[in-house]
Structures are given as C-alpha cells and as structure tokens.
Backbone as CSV, one residue per row, in Angstrom:
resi,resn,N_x,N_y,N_z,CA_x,CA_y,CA_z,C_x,C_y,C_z
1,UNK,33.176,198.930,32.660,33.262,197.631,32.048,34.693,197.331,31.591
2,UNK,35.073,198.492,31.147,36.654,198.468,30.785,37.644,197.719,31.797
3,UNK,37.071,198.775,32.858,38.272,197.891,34.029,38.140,196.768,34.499
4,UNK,36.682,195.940,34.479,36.765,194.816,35.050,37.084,194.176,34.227
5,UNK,37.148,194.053,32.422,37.759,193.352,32.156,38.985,193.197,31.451
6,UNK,40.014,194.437,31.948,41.435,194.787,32.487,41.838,194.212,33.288
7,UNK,40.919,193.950,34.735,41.654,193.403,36.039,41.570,191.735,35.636
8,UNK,40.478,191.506,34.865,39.774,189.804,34.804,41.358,189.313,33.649
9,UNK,41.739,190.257,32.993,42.830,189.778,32.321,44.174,189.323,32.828
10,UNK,44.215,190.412,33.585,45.503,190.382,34.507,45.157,189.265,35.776
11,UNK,44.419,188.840,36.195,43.746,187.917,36.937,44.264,186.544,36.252
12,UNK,43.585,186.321,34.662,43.507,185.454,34.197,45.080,184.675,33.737
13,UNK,46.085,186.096,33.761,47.638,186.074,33.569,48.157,185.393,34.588
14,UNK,48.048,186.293,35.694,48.722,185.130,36.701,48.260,183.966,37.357
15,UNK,46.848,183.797,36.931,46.064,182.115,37.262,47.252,181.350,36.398
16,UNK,47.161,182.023,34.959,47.609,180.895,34.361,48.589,180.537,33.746
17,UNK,50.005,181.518,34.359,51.355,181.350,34.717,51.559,179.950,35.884
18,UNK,50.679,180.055,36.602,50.931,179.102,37.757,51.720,178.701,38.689
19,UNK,52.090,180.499,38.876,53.158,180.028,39.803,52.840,180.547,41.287
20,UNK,53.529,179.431,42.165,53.235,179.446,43.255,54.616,179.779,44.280
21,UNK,54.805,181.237,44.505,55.715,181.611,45.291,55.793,183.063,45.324
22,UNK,56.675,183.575,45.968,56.948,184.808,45.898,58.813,185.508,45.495
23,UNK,58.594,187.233,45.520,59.768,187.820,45.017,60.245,188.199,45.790
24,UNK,61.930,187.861,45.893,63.204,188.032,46.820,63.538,189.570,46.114
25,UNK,63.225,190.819,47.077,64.020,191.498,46.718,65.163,192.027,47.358
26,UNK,65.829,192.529,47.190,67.398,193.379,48.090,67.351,194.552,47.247
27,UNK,67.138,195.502,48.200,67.512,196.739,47.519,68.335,197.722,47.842
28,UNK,69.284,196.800,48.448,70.504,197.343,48.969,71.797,196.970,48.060
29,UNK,71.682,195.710,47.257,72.570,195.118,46.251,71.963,195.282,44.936
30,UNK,70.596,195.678,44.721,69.404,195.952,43.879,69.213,194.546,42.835
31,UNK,68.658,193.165,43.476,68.759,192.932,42.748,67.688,192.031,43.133
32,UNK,67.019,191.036,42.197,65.231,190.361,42.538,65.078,188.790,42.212
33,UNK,64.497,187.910,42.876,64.530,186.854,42.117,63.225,186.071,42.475
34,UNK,63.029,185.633,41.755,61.241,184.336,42.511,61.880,183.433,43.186
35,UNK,61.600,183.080,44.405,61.714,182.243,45.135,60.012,181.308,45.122
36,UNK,60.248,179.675,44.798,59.115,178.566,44.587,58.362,179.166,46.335
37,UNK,56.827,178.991,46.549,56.671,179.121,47.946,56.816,177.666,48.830
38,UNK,57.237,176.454,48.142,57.117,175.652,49.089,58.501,175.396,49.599
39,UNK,59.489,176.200,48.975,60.700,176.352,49.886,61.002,177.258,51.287
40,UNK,61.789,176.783,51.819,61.832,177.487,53.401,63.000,178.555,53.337
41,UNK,62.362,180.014,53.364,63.876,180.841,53.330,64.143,181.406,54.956
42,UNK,65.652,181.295,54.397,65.879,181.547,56.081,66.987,183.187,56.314
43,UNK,66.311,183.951,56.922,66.927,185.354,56.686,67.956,185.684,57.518
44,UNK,68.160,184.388,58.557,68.728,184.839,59.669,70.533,184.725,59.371
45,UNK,70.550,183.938,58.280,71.711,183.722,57.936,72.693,184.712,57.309
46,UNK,73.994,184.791,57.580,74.936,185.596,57.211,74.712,186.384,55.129
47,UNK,74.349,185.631,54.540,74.241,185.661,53.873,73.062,186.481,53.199
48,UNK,73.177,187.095,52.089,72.135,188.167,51.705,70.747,187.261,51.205
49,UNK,70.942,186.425,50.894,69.778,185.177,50.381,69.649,183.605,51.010
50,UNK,68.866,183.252,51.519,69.056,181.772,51.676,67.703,181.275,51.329
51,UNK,67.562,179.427,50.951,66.503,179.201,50.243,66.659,177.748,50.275
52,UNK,66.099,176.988,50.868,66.263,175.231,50.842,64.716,175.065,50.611
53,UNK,64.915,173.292,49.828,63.581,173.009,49.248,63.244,171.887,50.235
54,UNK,64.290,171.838,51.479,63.304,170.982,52.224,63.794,169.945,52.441
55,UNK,64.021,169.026,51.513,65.076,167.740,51.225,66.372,167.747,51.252
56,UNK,66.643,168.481,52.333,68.493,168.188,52.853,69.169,168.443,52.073
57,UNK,69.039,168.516,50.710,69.961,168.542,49.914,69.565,169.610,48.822
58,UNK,68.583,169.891,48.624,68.900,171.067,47.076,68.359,172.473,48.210
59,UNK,69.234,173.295,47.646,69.432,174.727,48.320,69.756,175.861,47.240
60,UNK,69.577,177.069,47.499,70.293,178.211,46.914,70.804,179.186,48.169
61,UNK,71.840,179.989,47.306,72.548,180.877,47.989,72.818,182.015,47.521
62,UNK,72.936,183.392,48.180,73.244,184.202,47.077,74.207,185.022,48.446
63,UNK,75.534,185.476,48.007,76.981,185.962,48.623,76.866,187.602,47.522
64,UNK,77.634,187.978,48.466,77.950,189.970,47.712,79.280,189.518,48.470
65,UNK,80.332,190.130,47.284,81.579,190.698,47.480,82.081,191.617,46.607
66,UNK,83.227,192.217,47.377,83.936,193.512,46.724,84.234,192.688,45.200
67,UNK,83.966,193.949,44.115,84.698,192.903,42.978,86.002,193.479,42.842
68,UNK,86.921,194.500,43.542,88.354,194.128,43.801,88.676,194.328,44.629
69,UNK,90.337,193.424,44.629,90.808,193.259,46.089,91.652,194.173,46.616
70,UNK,92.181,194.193,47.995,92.763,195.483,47.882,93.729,196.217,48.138
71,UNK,94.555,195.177,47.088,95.600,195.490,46.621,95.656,196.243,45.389
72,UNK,94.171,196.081,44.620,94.425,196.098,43.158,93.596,197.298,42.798
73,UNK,93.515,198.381,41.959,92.377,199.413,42.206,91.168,199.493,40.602
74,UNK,91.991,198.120,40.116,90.602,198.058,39.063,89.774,197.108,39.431
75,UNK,88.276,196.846,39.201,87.253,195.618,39.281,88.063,194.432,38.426
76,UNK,87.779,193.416,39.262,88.050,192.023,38.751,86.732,191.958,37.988
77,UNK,86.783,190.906,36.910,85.751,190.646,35.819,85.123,189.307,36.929
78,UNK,84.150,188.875,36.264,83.411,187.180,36.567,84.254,186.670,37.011
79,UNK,84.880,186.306,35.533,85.796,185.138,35.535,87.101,185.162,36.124
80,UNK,87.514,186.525,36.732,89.026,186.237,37.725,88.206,185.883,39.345
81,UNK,87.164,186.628,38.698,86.220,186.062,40.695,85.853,184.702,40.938
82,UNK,85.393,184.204,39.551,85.301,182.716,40.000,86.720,181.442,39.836
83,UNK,87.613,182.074,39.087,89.290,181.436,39.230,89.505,181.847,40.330
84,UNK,90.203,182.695,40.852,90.467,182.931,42.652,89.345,182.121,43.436
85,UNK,88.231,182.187,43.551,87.024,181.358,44.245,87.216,179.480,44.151
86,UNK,87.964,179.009,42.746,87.710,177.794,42.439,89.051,177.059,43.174
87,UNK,89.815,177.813,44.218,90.606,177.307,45.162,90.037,176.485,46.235
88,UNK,88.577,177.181,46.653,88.206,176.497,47.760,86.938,175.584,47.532
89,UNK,87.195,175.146,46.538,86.478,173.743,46.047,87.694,172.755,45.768
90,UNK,88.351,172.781,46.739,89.692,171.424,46.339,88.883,170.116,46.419
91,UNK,87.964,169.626,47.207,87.542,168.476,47.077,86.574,167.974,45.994
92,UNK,85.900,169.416,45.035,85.181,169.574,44.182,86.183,169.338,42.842
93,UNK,85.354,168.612,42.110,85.793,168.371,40.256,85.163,169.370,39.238
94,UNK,85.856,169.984,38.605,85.394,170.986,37.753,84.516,170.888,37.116
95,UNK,83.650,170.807,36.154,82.365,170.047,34.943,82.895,171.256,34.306
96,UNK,82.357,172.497,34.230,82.234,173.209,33.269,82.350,174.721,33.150
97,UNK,82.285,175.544,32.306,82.668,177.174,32.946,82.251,178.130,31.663
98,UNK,81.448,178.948,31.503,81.684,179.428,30.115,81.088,181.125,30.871
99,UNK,81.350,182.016,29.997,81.078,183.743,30.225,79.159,183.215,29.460
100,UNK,78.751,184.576,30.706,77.357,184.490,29.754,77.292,185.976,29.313
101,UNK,76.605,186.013,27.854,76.530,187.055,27.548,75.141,187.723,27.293
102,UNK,75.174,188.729,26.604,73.606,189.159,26.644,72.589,189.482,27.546
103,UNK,71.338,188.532,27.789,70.540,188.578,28.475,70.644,187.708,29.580
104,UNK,71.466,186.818,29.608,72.300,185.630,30.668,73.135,186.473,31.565
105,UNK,73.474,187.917,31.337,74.319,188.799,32.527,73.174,189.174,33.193
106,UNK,71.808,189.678,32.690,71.065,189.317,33.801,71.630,191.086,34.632
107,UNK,71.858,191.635,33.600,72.342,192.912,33.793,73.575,193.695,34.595
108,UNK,74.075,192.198,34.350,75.377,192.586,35.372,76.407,193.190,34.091
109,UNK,77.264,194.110,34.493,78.550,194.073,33.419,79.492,192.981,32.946
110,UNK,79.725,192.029,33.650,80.388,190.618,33.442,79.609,189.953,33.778
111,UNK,79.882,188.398,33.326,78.491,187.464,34.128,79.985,186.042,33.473
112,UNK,80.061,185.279,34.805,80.611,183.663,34.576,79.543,182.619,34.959
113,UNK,79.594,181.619,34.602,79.098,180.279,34.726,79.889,179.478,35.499
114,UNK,79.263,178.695,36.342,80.406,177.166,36.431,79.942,176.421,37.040
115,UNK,80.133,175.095,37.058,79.402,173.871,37.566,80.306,172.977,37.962
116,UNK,80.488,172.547,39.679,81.736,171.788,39.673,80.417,170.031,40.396
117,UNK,81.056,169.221,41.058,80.684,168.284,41.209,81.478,166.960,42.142
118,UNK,81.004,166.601,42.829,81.755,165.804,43.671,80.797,164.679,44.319
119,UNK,81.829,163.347,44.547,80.971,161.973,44.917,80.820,161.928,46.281
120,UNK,79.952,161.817,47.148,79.745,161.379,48.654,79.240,160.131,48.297
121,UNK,79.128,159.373,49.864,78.790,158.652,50.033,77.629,158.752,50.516
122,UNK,76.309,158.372,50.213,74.726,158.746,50.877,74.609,157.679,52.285
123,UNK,74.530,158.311,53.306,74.206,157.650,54.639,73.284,156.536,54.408
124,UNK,72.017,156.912,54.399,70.641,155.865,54.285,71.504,154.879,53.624
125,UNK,71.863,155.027,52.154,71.834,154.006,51.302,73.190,153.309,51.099
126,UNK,74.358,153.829,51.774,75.777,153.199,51.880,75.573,153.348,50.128
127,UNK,75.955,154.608,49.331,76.168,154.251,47.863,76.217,155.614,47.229
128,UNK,77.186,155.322,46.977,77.731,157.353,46.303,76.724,157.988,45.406
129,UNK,77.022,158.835,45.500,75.871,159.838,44.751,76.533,161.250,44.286
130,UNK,76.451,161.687,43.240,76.720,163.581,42.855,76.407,164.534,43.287
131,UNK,76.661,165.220,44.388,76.488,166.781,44.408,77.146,167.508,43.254
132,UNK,75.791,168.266,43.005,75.882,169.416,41.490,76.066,170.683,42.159
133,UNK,76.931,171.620,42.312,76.890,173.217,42.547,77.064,173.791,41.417
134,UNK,76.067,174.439,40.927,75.954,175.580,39.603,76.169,176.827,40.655
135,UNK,77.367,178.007,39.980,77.481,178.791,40.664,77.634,180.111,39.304
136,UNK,76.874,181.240,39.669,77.260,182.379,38.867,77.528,183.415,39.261
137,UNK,78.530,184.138,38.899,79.451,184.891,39.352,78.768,186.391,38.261
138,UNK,78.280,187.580,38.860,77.522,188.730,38.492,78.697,189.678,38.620
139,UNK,78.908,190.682,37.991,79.991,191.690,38.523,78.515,192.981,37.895
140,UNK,78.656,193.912,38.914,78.221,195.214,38.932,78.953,196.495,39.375
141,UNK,79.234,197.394,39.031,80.003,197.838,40.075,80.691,197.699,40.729
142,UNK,80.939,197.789,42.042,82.285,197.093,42.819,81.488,196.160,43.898
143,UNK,80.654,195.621,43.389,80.040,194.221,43.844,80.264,193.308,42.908
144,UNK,80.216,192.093,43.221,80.082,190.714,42.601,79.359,189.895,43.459
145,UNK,78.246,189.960,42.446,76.760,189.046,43.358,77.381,187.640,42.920
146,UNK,77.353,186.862,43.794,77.616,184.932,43.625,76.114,184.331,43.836
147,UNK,75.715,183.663,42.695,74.444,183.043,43.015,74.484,181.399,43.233
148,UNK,74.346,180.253,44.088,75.136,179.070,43.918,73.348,178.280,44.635
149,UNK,73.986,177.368,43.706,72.371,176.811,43.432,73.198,175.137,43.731
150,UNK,72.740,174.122,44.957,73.178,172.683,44.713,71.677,172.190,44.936
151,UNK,72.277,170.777,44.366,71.375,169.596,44.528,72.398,168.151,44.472
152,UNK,71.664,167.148,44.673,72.536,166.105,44.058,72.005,165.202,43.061
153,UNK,72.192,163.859,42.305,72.278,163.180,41.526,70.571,162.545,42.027
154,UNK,70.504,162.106,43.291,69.370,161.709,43.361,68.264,162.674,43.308
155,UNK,68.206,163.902,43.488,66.939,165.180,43.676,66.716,166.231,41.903
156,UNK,68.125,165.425,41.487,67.586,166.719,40.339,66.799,166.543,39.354
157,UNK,66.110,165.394,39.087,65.001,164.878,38.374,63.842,165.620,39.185
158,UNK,63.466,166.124,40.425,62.427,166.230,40.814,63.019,168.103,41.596
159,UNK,63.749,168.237,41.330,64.445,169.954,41.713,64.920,170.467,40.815
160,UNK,65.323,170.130,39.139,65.839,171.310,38.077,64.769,172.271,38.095
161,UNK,63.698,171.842,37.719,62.509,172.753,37.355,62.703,173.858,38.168
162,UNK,62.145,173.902,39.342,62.401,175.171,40.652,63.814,175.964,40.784
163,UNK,64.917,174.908,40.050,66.443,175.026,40.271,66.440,176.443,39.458
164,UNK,66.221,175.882,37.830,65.983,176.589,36.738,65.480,178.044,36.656
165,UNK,63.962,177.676,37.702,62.754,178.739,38.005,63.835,179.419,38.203
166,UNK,64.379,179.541,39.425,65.049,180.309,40.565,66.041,181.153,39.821
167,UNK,67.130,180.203,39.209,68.218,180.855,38.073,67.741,181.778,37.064
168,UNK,66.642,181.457,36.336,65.991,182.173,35.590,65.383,183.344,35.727
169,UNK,65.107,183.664,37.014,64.282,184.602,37.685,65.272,185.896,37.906
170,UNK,66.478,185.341,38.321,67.030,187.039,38.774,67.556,187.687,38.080
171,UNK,67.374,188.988,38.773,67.305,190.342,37.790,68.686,191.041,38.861
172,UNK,69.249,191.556,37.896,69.930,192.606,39.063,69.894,194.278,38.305
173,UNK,69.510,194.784,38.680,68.674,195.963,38.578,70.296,197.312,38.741
C-alpha cells in the first residue's frame, strides 16, 4: 500500500508541474537543460545544442569553447569571454551586462549576462521590429559553455515563458 501511494505521489508531482517536454543532456560538456516538447531540436547542427519554437524567429543555442586562448595559459573569466565575443555583434546595440552570482552560475565558476538588440525591418509587414539575444557566458574549467537564447519584439509576449523555462532549466554539472 506504501508503494502505490509513493508512486500515486510522484505521479501526482509531475501531472501537476505540467510540463510538457523533455531533458537535453551532454555528458561530454556535463551539462542539462528542459527543452518545451513543442519545439523542434535539431542535432545535426555544428553546435552542441539547437532548439527553435517554430516561428522563424525565437530559437536557442548552446556553443563550448576553450576558456583560454592560446596565447595566454590562465582561463579567461565570463566576462573577458563575452567582451572579446561582443566584437562580432557590430550591427547589434548593447542593452545590458551584469556577472551572475550564486545560484545564477548555475554551477559554473564564473557566470556573465548580456542582452544586446537590434532593429530589422519585418518582410510581411514593411515595419521594424527588435531582435532580443540574451546570451550567457558559463566558465568551467577550460570550457566556456555560451547559452544564447533570441526572439524578437513581436514573439516575446507569447515565447518569454518557454524562453525563461529553458534559461532556468540548465544545470551544468
């Protein structure tokens, strides 16, 4: 009797979490995240993670690089990985940047923030619009996991939530 209503609990936990997707793991970079299930991941890509919601426009990404270069024989922190990195957003406008600490490293030894932003013009509608790239920069070891999450101005009323999910979710182990 015990166990069935052990399992009916744990049953009743994830009914009523409500979530509908599954877990990205790599256990080669060791690190985990929920991916929503009505997004399309695509493995074939260069990249250690890929993840679009479908609508052309909101995506995630997740990049591994050395965290130093090699010239230099100590680890770069976050934040020299995402200053060297914020070269090749020249057409991108900065928004914002701060170190996360605590439980926001998400178990990395360093952890940066940053959010840059830029106007297109939307085809359909001839009428500019915001692309948002939230990007976080993980240092572990002599990796630096990049996690980069976009959407734009018109999708993020109906994509933070999953955006959030997604950001919220990874672990790096």
């Amino acid at each position: 009797m015990k166990k069935l209503l052990l399992l009916s609990l744990c049953l009743l936990a994830v009914v009523s979490t409500n979530w509908q997707g599954y877990r990205w793991v790599d256990d080669r970079f060791n690190f985990t995240m929920d991916i929503p299930n009505s997004w399309q991941v695509d493995s074939t890509t260069r990249r250690r993670a890929y993840a679009n919601r479908g609508d052309g426009v909101t995506e995630f990404y997740i990049e591994v690089i050395p965290a130093n270069r090699k010239d230099e024989q100590h680890n770069r922190t976050a934040r020299e990985v995402a200053t060297d990195r914020m070269r090749g957003y020249d057409s991108w406008r900065y928004i914002a940047g701060r170190e996360l600490t605590g439980n926001e490293r998400r178990g990395a030894q360093s952890a940066f923030s940053v959010m840059y932003g830029r106007s297109i013009l939307q085809r359909a509608t001839a009428r500019p619009i915001q692309v948002i790239a939230q990007e976080g920069y993980f240092v572990r070891g002599n990796d630096v996991i990049i996690v980069t999450l976009i959407t734009d101005s018109d999708t993020w009323d109906s994509s933070k939530r999953e955006l959030l999910q997604i950001w919220n979710s990874l672990r790096i182990r």
